[in-house]
C-alpha positions in Angstrom: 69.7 42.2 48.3 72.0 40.5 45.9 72.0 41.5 42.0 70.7 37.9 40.8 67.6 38.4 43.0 67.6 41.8 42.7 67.1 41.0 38.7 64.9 38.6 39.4 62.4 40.9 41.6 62.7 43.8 38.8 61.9 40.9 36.0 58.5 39.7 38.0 57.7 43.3 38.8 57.5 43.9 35.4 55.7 40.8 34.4 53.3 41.2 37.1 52.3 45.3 36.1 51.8 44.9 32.5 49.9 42.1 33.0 47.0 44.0 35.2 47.6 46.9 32.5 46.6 44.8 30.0 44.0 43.0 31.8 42.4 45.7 33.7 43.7 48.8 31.6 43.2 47.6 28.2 46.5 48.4 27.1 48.4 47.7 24.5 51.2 45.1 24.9 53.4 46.8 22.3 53.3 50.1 24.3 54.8 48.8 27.3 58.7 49.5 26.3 60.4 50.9 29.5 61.6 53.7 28.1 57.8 54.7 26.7 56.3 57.9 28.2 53.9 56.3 31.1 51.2 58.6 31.0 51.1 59.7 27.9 51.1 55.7 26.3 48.3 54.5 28.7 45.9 57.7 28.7 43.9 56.9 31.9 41.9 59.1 33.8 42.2 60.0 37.5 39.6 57.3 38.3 41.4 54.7 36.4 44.7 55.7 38.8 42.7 55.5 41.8 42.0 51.5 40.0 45.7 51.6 39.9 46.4 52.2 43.4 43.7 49.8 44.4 45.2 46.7 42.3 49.0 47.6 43.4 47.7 47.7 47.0 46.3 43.9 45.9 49.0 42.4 43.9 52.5 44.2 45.5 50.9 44.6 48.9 51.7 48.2 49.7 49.9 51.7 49.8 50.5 53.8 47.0 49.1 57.3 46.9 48.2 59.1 43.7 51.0 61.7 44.2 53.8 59.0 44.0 52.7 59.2 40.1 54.1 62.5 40.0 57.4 61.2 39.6 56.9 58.3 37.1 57.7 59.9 33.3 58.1 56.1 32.2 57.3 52.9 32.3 60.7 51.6 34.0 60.2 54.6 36.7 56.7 52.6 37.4 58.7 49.6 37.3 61.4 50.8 39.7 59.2 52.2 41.9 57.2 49.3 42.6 60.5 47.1 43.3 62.1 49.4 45.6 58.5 49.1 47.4 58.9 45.1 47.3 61.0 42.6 49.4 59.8 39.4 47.5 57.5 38.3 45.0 
């Protein structure tokens, strides 16, 4: 994958997950700063990340399990995660 589209796909990825943590998390659009603390900034409990995994399945259209959060500190690790995850958008 080139770097234009790679940019691209990051870009939309992004666009794409804090709009369904807004919309279905009820979060705060000021906290979602890449470098913020992921679980820390968004407080959800483990039913509201089994939500998660259901709406990434939907939107990005792969499986996520709920230990693949183990390894997210931040947003942009949420962020990267998903892309690498993703072919197109």
């Amino acid at each position: 994958m080139d770097k234009a589209v790679q940019s691209e796909l990051h870009v939309r990825v992004r666009e794409l997950v804090n709009q369904f943590l807004i919309d279905e998390f009820e979060a705060d659009p000021d906290i979602l700063r890449p470098d913020a603390a992921f679980r820390e900034s968004l407080n959800l409990d483990s039913l509201d990340y089994v939500d998660m995994v259901v709406i990434i399945e939907n939107v990005f259209g792969f499986k996520m399990k709920a230990e693949d959060f183990q390894n997210i500190r931040t947003f942009q690790d949420f962020y990267d995660f998903i892309a690498r995850h993703q072919k197109t958008l």
